[in-house]
C-alpha positions in Angstrom: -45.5 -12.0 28.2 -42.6 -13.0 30.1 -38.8 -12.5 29.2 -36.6 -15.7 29.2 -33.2 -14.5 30.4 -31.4 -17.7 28.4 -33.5 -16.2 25.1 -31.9 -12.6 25.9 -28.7 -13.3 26.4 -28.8 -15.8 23.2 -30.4 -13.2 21.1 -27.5 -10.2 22.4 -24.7 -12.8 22.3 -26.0 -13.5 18.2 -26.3 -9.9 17.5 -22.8 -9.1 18.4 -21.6 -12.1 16.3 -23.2 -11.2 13.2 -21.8 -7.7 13.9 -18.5 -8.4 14.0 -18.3 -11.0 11.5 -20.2 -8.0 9.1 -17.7 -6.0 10.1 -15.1 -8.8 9.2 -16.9 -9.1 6.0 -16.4 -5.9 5.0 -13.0 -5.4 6.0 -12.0 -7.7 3.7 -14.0 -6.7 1.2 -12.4 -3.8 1.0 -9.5 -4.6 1.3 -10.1 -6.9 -2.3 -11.4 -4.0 -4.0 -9.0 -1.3 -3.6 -6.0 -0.8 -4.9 -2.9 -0.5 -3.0 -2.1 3.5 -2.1 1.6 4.4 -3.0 3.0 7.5 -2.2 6.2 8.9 -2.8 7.5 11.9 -1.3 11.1 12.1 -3.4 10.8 11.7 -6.1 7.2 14.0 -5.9 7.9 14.7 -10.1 9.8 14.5 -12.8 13.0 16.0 -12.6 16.8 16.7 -13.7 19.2 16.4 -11.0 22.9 16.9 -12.0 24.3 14.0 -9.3 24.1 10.4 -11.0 21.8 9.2 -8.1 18.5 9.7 -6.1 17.0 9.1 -2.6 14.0 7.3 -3.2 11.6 7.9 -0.3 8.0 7.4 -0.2 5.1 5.3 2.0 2.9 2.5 1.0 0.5 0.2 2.6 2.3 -2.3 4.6 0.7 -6.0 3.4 2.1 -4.6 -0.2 5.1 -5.5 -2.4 6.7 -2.9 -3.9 9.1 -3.0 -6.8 11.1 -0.1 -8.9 12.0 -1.2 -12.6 11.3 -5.0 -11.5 13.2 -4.9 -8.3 12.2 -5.2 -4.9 12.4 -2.1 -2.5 12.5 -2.8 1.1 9.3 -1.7 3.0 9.6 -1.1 7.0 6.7 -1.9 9.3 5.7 1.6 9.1 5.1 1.5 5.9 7.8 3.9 4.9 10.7 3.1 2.5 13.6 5.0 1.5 16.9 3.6 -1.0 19.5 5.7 -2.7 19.2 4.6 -6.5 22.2 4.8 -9.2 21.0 6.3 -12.3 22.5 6.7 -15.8 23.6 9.8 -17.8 20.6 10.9 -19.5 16.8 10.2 -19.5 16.0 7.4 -16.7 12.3 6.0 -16.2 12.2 4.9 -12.7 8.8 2.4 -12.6 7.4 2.0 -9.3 4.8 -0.7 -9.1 2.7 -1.6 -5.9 1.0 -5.2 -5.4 -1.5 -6.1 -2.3 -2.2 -9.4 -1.8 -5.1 -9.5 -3.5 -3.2 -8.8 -6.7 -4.1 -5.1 -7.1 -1.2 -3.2 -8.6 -0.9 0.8 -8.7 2.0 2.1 -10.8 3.6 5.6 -10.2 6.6 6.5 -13.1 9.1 9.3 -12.5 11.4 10.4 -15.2 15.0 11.5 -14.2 16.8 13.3 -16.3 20.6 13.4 -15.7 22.6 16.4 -17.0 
């Protein structure tokens, strides 16, 4: 039986094809299926804090929107965000919500009290 050099190269050059577009496949897949990871490193709890404001700081995937109480929080390529919020005198409910492209949402709340 004798090897055909144009077969060989045809059958490696398909091999790595289909491997990289399954790879690509499931990539994406992936990525469709999980939900976006938020984390936030202040505030880590709930809390009462005795100055009327808070550093936000936290990191989150970076092909994701993020939003606190409906409004959007700026995101750096890193991934990382950080924003001093204003809060009122009393009990505040600071909603964070994450959205990837594929519409996945992950939602952290922190409640602030102010004393």
């Amino acid at each position: 039986m004798a090897f055909d050099s144009k077969k060989i190269v045809y059958i490696i050059v398909a091999t790595i094809l289909l491997a990289v577009f399954s790879f690509y496949l499931f990539y994406q897949f992936r990525f469709y299926v999980r939900f976006p990871e938020l984390i936030l490193e202040v505030p880590a709890g709930d809390m009462a804090i005795s100055e009327p404001h808070i550093e936000i700081k936290g990191r989150i995937d970076t092909e994701t929107v993020l939003t606190l109480n409906g409004r959007p929080i700026y995101i750096k390529e890193t991934g990382e965000f950080q924003e001093r919020i204003n809060l009122g005198d009393g009990l505040n409910a600071l909603e964070f919500e994450a959205q990837n492209k594929a519409g996945k949402i992950t939602k952290i709340i922190r409640y602030i009290l102010v004393k």
